[in-house]
Structure formats: structure tokens, C-alpha cells
C-alpha positions in Angstrom: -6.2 31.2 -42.3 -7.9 28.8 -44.8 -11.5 27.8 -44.1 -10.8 24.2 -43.4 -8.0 24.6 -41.7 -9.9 27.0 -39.2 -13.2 24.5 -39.2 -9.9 21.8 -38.2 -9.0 23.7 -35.2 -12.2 24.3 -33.7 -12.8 20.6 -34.0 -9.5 19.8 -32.4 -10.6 21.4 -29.4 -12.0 18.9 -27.9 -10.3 15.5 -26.5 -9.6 13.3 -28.8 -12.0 10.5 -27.1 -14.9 12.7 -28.0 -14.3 14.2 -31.6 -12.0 11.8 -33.2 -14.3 10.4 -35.9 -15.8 14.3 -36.7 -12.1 15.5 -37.2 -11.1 12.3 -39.6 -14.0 13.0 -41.6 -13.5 16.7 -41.6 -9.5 15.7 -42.5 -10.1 13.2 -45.4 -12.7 16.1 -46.7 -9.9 18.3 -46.8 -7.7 16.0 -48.4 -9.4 14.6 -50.7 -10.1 18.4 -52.0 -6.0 19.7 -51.6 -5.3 16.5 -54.0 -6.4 18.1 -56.9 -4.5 21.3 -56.5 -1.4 21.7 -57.7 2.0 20.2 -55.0 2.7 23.3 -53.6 -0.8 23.7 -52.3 -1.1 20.6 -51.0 2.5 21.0 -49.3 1.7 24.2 -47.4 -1.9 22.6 -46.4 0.1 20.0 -45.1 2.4 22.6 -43.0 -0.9 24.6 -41.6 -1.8 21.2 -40.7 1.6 20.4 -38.4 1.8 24.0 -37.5 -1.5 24.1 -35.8 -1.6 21.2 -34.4 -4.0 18.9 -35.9 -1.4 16.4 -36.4 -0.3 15.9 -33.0 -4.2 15.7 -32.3 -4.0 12.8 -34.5 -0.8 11.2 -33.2 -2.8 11.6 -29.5 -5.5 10.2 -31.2 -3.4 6.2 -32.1 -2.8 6.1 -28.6 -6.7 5.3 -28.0 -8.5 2.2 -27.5 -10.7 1.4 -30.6 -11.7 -2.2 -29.5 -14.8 -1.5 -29.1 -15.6 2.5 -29.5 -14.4 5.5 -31.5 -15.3 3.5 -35.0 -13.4 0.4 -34.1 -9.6 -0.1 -35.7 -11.2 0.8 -39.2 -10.9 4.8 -37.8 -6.9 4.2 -36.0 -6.2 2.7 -39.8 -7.7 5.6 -41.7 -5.9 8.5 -39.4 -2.3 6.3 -39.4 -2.9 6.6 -43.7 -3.3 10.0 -43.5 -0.6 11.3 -40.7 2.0 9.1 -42.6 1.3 10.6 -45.6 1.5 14.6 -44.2 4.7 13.7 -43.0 6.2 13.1 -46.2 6.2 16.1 -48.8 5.7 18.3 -46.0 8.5 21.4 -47.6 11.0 23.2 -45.3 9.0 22.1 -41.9 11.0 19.0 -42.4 14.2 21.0 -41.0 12.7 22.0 -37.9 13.3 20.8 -34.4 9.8 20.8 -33.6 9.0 18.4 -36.4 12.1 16.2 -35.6 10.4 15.9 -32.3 7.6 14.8 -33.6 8.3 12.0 -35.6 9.5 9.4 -33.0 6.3 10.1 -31.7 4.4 9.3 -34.9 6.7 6.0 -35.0 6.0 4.7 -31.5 2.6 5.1 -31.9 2.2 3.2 -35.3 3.9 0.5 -34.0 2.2 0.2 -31.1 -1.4 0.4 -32.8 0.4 -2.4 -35.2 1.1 -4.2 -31.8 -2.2 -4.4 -30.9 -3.9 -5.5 -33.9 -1.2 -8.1 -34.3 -2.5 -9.1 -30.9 -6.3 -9.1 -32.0 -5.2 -11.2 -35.1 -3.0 -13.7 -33.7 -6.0 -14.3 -31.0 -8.7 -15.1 -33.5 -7.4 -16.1 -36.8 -11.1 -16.0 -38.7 -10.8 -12.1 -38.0 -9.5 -11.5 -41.9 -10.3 -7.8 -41.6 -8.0 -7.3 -39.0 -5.3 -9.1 -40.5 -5.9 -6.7 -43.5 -5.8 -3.5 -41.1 -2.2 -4.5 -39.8 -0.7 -5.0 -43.1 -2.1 -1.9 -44.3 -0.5 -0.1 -40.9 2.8 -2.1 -41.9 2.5 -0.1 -45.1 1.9 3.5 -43.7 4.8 2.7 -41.6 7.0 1.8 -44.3 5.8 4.9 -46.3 6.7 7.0 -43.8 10.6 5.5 -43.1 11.3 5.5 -47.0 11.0 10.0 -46.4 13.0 10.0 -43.0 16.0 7.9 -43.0 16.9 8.9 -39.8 13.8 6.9 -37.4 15.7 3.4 -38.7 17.0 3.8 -34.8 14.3 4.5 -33.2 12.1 1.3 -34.8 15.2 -0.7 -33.7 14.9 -0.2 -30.5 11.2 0.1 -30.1 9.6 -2.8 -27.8 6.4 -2.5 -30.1 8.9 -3.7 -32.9 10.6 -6.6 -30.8 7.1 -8.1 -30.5 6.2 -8.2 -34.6 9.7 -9.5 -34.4 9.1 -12.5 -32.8 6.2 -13.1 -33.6 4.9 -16.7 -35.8 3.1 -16.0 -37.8 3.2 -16.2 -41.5 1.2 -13.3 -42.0 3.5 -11.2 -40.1 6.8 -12.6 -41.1 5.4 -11.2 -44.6 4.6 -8.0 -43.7 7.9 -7.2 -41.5 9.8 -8.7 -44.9 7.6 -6.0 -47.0 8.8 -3.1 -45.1 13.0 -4.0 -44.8 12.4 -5.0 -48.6 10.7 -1.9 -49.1 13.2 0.4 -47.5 16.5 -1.6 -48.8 15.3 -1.6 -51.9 15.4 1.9 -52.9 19.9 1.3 -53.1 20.3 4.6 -51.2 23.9 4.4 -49.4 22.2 6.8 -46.5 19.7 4.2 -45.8 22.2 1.7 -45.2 24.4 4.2 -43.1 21.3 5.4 -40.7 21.1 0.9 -40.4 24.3 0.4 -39.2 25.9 -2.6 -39.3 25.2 -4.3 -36.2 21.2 -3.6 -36.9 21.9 -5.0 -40.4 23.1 -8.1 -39.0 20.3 -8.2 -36.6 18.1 -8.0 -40.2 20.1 -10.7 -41.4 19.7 -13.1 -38.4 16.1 -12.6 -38.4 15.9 -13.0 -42.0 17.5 -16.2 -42.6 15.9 -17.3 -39.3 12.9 -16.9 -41.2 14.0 -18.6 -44.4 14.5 -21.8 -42.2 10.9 -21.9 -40.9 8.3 -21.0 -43.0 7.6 -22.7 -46.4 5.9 -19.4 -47.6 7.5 -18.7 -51.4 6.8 -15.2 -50.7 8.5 -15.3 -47.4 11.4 -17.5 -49.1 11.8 -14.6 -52.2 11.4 -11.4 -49.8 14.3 -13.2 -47.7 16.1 -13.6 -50.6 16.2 -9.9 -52.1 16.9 -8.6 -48.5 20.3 -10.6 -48.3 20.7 -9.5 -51.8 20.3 -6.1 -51.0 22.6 -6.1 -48.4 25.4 -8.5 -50.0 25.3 -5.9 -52.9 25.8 -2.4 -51.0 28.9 -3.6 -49.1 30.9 -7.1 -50.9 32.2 -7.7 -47.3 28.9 -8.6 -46.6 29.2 -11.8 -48.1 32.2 -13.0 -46.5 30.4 -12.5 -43.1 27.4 -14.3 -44.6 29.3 -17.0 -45.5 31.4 -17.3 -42.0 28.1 -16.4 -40.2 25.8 -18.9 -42.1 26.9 -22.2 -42.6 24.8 -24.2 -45.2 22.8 -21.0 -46.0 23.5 -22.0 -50.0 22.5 -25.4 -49.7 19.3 -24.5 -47.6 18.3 -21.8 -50.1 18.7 -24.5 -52.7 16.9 -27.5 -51.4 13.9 -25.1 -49.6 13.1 -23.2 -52.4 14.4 -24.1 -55.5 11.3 -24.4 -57.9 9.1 -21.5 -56.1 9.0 -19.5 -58.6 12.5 -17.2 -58.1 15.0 -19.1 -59.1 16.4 -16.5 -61.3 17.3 -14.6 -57.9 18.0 -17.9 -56.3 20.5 -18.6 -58.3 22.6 -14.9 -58.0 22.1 -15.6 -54.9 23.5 -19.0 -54.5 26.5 -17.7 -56.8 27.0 -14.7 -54.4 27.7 -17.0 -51.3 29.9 -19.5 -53.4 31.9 -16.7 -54.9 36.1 -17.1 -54.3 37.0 -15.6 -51.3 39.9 -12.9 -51.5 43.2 -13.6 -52.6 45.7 -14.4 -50.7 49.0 -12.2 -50.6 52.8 -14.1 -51.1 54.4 -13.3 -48.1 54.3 -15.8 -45.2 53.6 -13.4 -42.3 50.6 -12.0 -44.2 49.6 -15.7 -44.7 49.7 -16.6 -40.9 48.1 -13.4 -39.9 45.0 -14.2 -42.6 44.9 -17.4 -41.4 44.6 -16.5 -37.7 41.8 -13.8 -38.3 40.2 -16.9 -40.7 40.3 -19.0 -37.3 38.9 -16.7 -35.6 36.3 -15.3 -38.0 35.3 -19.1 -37.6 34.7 -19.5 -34.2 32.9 -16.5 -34.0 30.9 -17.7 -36.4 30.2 -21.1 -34.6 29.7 -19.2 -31.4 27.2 -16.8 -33.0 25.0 -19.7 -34.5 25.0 -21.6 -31.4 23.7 -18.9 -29.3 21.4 -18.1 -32.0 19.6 -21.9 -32.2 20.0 -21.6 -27.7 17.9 -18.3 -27.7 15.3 -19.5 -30.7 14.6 -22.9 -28.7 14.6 -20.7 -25.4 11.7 -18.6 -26.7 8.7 -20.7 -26.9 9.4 -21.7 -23.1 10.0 -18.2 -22.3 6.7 -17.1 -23.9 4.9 -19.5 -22.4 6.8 -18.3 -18.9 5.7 -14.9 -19.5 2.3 -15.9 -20.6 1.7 -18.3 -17.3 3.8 -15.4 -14.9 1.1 -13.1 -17.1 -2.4 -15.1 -16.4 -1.0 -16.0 -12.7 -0.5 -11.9 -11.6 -3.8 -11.4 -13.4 -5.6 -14.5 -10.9 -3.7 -12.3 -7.8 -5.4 -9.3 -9.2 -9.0 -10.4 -9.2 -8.5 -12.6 -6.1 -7.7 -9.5 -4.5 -10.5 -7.4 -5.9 -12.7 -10.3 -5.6 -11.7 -10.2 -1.3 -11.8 -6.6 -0.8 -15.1 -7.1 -2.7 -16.6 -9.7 -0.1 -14.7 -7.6 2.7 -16.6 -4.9 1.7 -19.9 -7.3 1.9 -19.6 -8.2 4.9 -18.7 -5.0 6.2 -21.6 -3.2 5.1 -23.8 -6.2 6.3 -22.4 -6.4 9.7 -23.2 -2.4 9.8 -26.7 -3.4 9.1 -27.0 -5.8 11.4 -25.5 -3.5 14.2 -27.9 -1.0 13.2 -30.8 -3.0 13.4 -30.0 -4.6 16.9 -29.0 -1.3 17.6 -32.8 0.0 16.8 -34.4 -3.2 18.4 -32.7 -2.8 21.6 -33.6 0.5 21.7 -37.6 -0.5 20.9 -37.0 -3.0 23.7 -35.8 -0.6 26.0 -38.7 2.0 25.2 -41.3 -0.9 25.8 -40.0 -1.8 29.3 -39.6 2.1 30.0 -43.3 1.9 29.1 -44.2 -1.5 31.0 -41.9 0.3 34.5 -43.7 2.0 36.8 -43.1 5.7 37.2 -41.5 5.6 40.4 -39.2 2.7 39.2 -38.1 4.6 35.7 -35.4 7.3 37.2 -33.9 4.3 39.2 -33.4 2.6 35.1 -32.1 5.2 34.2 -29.6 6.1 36.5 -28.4 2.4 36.9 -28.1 2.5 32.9 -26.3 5.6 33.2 -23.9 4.2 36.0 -23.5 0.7 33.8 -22.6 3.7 31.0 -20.1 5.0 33.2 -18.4 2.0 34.5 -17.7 0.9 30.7 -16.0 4.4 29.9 -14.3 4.3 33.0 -12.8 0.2 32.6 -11.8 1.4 28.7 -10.5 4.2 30.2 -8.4 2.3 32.8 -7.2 0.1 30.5 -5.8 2.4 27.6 -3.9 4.5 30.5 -2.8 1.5 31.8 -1.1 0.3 28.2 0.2 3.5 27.6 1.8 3.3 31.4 2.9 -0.7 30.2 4.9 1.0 26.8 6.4 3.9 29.4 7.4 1.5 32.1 9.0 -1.1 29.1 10.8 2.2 28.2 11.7 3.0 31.7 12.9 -0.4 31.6 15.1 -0.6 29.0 16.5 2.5 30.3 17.4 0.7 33.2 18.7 -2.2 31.9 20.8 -0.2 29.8 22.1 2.1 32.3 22.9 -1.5 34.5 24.4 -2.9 31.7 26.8 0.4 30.9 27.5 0.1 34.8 28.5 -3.4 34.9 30.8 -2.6 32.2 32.6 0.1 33.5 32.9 -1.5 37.3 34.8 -4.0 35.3 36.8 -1.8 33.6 37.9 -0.3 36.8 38.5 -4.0 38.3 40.5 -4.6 35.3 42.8 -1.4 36.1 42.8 -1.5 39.9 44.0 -5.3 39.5 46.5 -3.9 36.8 47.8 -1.7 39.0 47.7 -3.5 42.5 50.0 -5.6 40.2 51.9 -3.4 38.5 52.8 -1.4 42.3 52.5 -3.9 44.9 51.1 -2.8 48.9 53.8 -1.6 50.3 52.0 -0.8 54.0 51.3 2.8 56.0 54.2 4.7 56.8 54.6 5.2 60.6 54.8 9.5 61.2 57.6 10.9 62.8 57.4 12.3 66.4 57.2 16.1 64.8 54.3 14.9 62.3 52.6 13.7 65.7 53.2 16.6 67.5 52.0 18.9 64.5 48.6 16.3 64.3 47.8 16.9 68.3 48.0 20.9 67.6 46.0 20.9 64.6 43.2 18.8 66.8 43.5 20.9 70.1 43.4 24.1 68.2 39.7 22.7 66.5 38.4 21.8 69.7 39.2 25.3 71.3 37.5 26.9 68.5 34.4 24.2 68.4 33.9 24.0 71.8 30.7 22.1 72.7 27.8 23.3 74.5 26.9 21.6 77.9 23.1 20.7 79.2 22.9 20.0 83.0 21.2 16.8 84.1 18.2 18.2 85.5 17.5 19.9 82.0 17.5 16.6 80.3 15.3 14.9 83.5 12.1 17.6 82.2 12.7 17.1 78.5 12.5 13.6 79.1 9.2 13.8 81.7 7.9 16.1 78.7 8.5 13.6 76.0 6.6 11.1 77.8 3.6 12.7 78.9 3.3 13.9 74.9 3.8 10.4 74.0 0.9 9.1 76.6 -1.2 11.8 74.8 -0.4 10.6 71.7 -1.4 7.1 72.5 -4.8 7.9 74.4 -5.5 9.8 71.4 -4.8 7.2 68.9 -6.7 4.6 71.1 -10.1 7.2 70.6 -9.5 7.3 66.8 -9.2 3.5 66.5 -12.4 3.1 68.5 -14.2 5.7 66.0 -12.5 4.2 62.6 -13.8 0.8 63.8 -16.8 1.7 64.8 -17.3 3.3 61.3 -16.5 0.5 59.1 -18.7 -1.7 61.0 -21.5 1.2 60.1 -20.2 0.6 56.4 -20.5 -3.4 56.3 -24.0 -3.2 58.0 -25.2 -0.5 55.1 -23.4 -2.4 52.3 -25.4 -5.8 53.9 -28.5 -3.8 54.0 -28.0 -2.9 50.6 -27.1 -6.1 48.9 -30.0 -7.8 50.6 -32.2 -4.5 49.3 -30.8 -5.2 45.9 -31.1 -8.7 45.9 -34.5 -9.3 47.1 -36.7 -11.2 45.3 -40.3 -10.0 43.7 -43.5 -10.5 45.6 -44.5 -13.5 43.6 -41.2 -15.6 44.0 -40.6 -14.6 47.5 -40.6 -17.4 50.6 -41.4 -17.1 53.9 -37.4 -17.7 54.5 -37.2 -14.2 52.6 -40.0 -12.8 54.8 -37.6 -14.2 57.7 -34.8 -12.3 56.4 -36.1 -9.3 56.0 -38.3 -8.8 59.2 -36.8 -6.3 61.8 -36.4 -8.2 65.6 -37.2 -5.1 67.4 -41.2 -4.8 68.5 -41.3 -1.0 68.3 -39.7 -1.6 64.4 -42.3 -4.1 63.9 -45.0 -2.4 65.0 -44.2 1.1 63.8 -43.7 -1.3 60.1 -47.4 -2.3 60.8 -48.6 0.6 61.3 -47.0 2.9 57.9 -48.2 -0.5 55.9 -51.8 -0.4 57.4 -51.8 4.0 56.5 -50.7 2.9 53.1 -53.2 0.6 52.4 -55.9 3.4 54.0 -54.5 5.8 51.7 -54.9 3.9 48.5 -58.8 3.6 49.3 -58.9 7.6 49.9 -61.0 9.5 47.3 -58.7 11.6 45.2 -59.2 14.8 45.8 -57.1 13.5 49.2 -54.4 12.5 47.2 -54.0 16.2 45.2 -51.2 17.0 47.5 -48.1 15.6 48.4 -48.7 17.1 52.0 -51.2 15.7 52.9 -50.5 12.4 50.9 -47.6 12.3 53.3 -49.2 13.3 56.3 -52.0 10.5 56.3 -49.4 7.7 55.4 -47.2 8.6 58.3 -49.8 10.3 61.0 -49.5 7.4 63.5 -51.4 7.8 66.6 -50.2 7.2 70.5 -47.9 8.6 72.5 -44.6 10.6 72.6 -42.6 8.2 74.7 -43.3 5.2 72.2 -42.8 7.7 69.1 -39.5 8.2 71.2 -38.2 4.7 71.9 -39.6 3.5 68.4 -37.4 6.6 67.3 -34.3 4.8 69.3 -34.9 1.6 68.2 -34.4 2.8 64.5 -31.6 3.9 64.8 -29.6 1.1 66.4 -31.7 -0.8 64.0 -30.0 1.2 60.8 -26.9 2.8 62.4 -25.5 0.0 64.7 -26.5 0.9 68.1 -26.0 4.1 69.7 -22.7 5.3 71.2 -23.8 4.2 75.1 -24.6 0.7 73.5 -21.0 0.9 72.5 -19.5 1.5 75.4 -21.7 -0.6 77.2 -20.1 -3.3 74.6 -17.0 -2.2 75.5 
């Protein structure tokens, strides 16, 4: 393997975003050395090159954006220049299917990178350089078509090429002129062939459509050659020219007579005023002519007038796709721009959470700290049961919608099933009425003596074989005497039960009183005497056994603290009360019917 060709390689290793402007210079280096050698040299460099790949790395390499990196459009002009011209010369590779493959790539991508700086052009007209850069990019292209015939269809129906069609501009009227002229010029009969004719007239269209706008002279003789061209590879040309064009000789005349190609102006002229073909004697012949004249005719008329429809359609339909353009762009950053504030205020509302989050929870530490100890395990379970009561009410409520979407099921079931019902009871209405007409009552037959006779055996005969057990009177006097002493039991019994249950849910609503009044009581500072009221037991013994416990407490608080190390006898001087065992005893009693309700003789002294 050649030196450069290996040093090519080993640059072409890397993405083309990254080494693009190492392997041009590397490239025109080698290029500029192979020129001097003889044209077989340069023709199998040229193969090494396609063969190992470098100039697909360059055809990857068009399809960048060189706006404003990778050596701006000055580095996509210099590697279109020289891929367009390895392509041509390039020996027996040419036959290959590979290489075939390759070129419609090639194409695309020149067109497209001559889109693009058509673009930059049109958009600021003092940009001279890059006016320059397309023309020269209209050039490679038209290099490369003049060696390969064959991509004529594939630059037909390219979008890229639709776009320089319709475009404006002077500039690029005369460059798209440049390249037909170019490649019609060279009077080859395959050129015309890989055209077609319907392409050619598409050429023509666009041409004269041309002609009619611009004042350019060079515009006005490029146009001119090109119809020359074409007029003078097939005479019928001329004829269609004439039909299709009306006034194209004239026009020609009066725009650009005195431009400086009136020599060609003039064949030109003479070519579309030539005498039509003769006509033959016979009259059928004459008719028929005459009829394909007619019709030749409207054609004609029909063509131009769809032509002038579509040429004044296309400034409103630019400016369509231009406002339908800018208007999905505004929907595009309006929607960035929303998920952008969304986002915002997402990520703020997390911080906010997260700092009342952190200040609650500093809040919460400081009471814990302000909270006596005894008072701090009653916090925390009532935080833990507020805790619990909000898992178990989300709880509820997501079993009770999922129980709502099964009962709407069940419920459509239903409705279903009532509706399939209803249907079919009056289906069999339907058919029972059908029938009760169709086979009128006609009454129950009356049997005949032997049917009766043969009925009464059939029943005694059952009654001999199911004969029924008798019970005797005084059997059924001691079930009965049974049944109601059970039943007297029963309802003693149930009398005891209901005394208990009611007794038990008074217990209940005296606790839960207690306990709400417990709950609810105000602190020592806000209380009133009413509150003292409230709360102050109507029993003596209570009361005085309350006096006493308050008056240890307050003893025990001025007790040195070497008393207080234990809890026993911490306990034992707040509750040692002095006196005797019979008012321990009825203080005792009083207690409890203070806290359980009375005892169960007060009960059924009540009672």
C-alpha cells in the first residue's frame, strides 16, 4: 500500500466531526503530488482511494454542519472539488456495483450542501463569499454529471434540486442554466436519452419561465442555447415548442434583442418560425392532421394555463409554508419554554417542601425540648396515633374506590344480565301469544271412569307403601310442656344479659365522659372556678382521700433527694396516708362507684 494512502486510512479512522479538516489537508497533499505523475498513476490513486474508503469518508463528511465549525463552508467546498473530481477518470472501478451505489450518494449530498448555502445566500445578500461557494458547488456538480450520464434521474427527482428550482434569484437562475448548458452542450445523443423527454420538457418549462422574468443577458443567452440544444437533437422539438409556447418568438425578440446574442437570437427566432410539415393530398390524411392539430392546441393552452396557475400559486404557497414553518417553530419553544417553567416550579415547590419539612421538624424538636419528661411519651404516641389515622383514612379510601370500580362492574353485569332477561321474557311472550293464537284453549278433557279407577289405585297403593307414623296425644302434651319451660329459660336468661350489656355501656359513656373532660381540661392558668366545679368529686371520702395524696405530693417535693433515689419509696411517701382500715375501706368503695358506676347492690337497689 502506498504511503499516503496508508497515512489516509489511519486518518479516516476517526468520525468525520473530529478529523475532517486533517484528512482534506492530508487529501489535497496527495493530490496535488499524483497530478504530476503520469494518468495512469493518478487513476489507480484514485481507485485506492474509493477502494479503501476514503471517499465515502468524504461523502459522510458533506452531510455535516459547517455553519459555524469544521472550517466553515470553505472546507464542504474544497472536499465536494475534490470527490467530484475522483469520480471522474477513476478506470474500470466505474463498472462496479459498489461504485454505482455510491454515486447517488455523492449526488444527494452535493445538492443538498448547494441547498444550504443557497439558503445562507438568499438570507443575507452582502455574504458575496458564499454566493461564490454555491456556484463553485454548482460546478463540481456539473463536472461530475458530464462523466456519468446515468444520475440525470436521480437530480430530477431530488428535493434538494426542486428547491434551486424555484428559487428567485438571479444568481441562481444563472448557475442552474450553467449546468443544463453545460451538460446539453456536449451534443451527446446518450445524454439526451438518460433526459427523457418528459424531464426535457420540464427543462424547457423552467427555461422559458425564466426567460420571461429576469432581464439578466446572461440568463436571456444561457436560455437561449438550451432551447437550441434541444430544438437541434430532435426537429420535433420545435413543433412542440411552437404548440407549447405561444409568443415565445416575439418575447425572445422584444426582451432581448440587442444583448449582445443576437446572432443566436436570430437562429433561434428562425427555428420557431420555420414551416411546419407538409401536408399529404389525401382528404382523410388531412382530417386526421387536422384533428391531432386541434388537439396538439388545446393541450397546448391547457399546459400554459396550468403553468401561469401554479407560477402565481407559488409565492402564496411559500409564504404558507414559511408562516405554517415559523408558527410549528413558536409551538416548539412554547412548549420547551412550559416544560421549562414546569420544571421551575417543580423543583422550587420541592424546596419549599423541604424546608417546611426541616422547620417543622426544628419546631417539633424545640417543643420536645420545652415538654416535660413525663408529658413527651404521651406526644409521641398521640403523634404516632394522628400517624396512624391518616394511613388508615388513605387506606379506607383507596379500598373503597377500588370496591366503587368492582361494584360499577358488578353493576353493569347486572344491568346486562336484566337487560338479556327482559329480552328474552319477551321473546317468549311473543311465542306463547303466537301460539295461544295460532292453537286456541280448547279446555281439560274430563277422564273416563277406567282412568279414574286406574288414578284411585295408583294413590291407595302409595299410601299403603308410605304409611305415616302416629304420635299419641299425651306425647305431644310433654313436648309441648318441654318447649315452654326451655323457652321461659331462654327469656330469664336473655333478661340477665340485657341487664349486664346495659349496665356496661353505661360503664362506657361514663369513661368516654371522664375522658373527654380529662382531655379537654383547660391549663392551670386559664382555668375557672366553674372548671374547678366540674371536676371536684361529690363524695367526702373522694375528697378527702384527693386532699390528702395532694398534701403528700407537696411533702414530697420539699424532701431532700437522697429520699427521692427510689421509686419505692417515692411512692410510698406520696400515698402512705394515715388512719384507719374502715375509712381506707369505704374511701376504697366510694372510688369505685365514683369511676365504675356504682357497685352491683347499688344496681339492684336501682332496680
Amino acid at each position: 500500500m502506498n504511503l499516503d494512502i496508508q497515512a489516509l486510512v489511519t486518518a479516516t479512522k476517526s468520525k468525520p466531526e473530529v478529523g475532517v479538516e486533517d484528512v482534506l489537508a492530508k487529501l489535497s497533499e496527495c493530490l496535488g503530488k499524483q497530478s504530476l505523475q503520469a494518468e495512469e498513476e493518478l487513476e489507480m490513486f484514485k481507485q485506492d482511494l474509493f477502494n479503501h474508503g476514503i471517499l465515502d469518508y468524504c461523502a459522510r463528511a458533506l452531510t455535516l454542519n459547517f455553519t459555524n465549525s469544521y472550517g466553515g463552508y470553505k472546507t464542504a467546498v474544497q472536499i465536494a472539488d475534490i470527490l467530484s473530481a475522483c469520480c471522474v477518470g477513476i478506470g474500470r472501478v466505474k463498472k462496479s456495483k459498489a461504485f454505482h451505489k455510491f454515486l447517488p450518494v455523492v449526488v444527494k449530498n452535493l445538492f443538498s450542501l448547494a441547498d444550504s448555502l443557497m439558503m445562507k445566500a438568499l438570507r443575507d445578500k452582502s455574504e458575496i463569499e458564499r454566493a461564490r461557494m454555491f456556484r463553485k458547488i454548482m460546478g463540481s456538480i456539473s463536472w461530475l454529471l458530464r462523466a456519468h450520464h446515468h444520475l440525470l434521474t436521480h437530480v430530477l427527482n431530488s428535493k434538494h434540486y426542486e428547491n434551486i428550482q424555484l428559487s428567485e434569484d438571479e444568481d441562481v437562475a444563472v448557475a442552474l442554466l450553467s449546468l443544463w448548458l453545460d451538460l446539453l452542450g456536449m451534443k451527446s445523443s446518450k445524454v439526451f436519452e438518460d433526459i427523457g423527454v418528459p424531464a426535457l420538457l420540464a427543462i424547457m418549462d423552467d427555461t422559458v419561465y425564466k426567460m420571461s422574468c429576469f432581464q439578466n443577458p446572461v440568463i436571456g443567452r444561457s436560455s437561449v442555447k438550451i432551447l437550441m440544444h434541444i430544438m437541434n437533437h430532435d426537429s420535433k422539438m420545435i413543433q412542440v415548442a411552437v404548440k407549447r409556447y405561444h409568443g415565445l418568438a416575439a418575447l425572445a425578440v422584444k426582451d432581448w434583442r440587442g444583448k449582445g446574442f443576437d446572432p443566436v437570437l436570430d437562429r433561434f427566432v428562425s427555428l420557431l418560425k420555420s414551416p411546419p410539415f407538409r401536408r399529404t393530398s389525401t382528404k382523410g390524411k388531412d382530417a386526421a392532421a387536422e384533428q391531432e392539430r386541434a388537439a396538439c392546441v388545446i393541450q397546448a393552452a391547457w399546459r400554459a394555463h396550468q403553468t401561469r396557475k401554479r407560477l402565481k400559486k407559488l409565492p402564496r404557497a411559500v409564504t404558507r409554508l414559511q408562516r405554517s414553518f415559523r408558527e410549528r417553530k413558536r409551538k416548539e419553544e412554547e412548549q420547551q419554554e412550559r416544560k421549562r417553567a414546569e420544571e421551575e416550579l417543580r423543583m422550587h415547590m420541592q424546596l419549599r417542601r423541604q424546608r417546611a419539612n426541616r422547620l417543622f421538624r426544628q419546631r417539633q424538636l424545640q417543643l420536645m425540648e420545652i415538654l416535660p419528661a413525663a408529658q413527651v411519651e404521651r406526644y409521641l404516641g398521640e403523634v404516632e396515633r394522628q400517624a396512624a389515622l391518616l394511613i388508615q383514612r388513605v387506606w379506607r379510601g383507596h379500598r373503597e374506590r377500588r370496591l366503587l370500580q368492582q361494584r360499577r362492574y358488578q353493576l353493569r353485569r347486572h344491568r346486562a344480565a336484566v337487560a338479556i332477561q327482559r329480552a328474552v321474557l319477551r321473546f317468549l311472550e311473543r311465542r306463547r301469544a303466537h301460539r295461544a293464537h295460532a292453537t286456541p284453549w280448547m279446555g281439560l278433557r274430563k277422564p273416563s271412569d277406567t282412568r279414574r279407577a286406574q288414578l284411585q289405585q295408583e294413590v291407595d297403593d302409595h299410601l299403603a307403601l308410605y304409611c305415616s307414623r302416629g304420635v299419641s296425644e299425651e306425647h305431644c302434651r310433654e313436648l309441648h310442656t318441654s318447649t315452654q319451660r326451655q323457652l321461659r329459660q331462654w327469656l330469664s336468661s336473655r333478661e340477665a344479659a340485657q341487664g349486664e350489656e346495659q349496665h356496661t355501656q353505661a360503664l362506657l359513656a361514663q369513661i368516654n365522659t371522664h375522658m373527654e373532660l380529662l382531655l379537654n381540661a383547660p391549663s392551670l392558668k386559664e382555668s375557672t372556678p366553674q372548671d374547678c366545679e366540674r371536676f371536684r368529686s361529690r363524695s367526702g371520702p373522694v375528697s378527702l382521700r384527693a386532699k390528702q395524696c395532694h398534701g403528700a405530693m407537696v411533702q414530697s417535693a420539699s424532701l431532700p433527694w437522697w429520699r427521692k433515689l427510689t421509686e419505692e419509696s417515692t411512692h410510698a411517701d406520696l400515698f402512705c396516708i394515715h388512719g384507719d382500715d374502715d375509712d381506707f375501706g369505704q374511701v376504697d368503695l366510694e372510688v369505685a362507684r365514683l369511676y365504675l358506676g356504682g357497685t352491683r347492690e347499688d344496681a339492684a337497689a336501682l332496680k
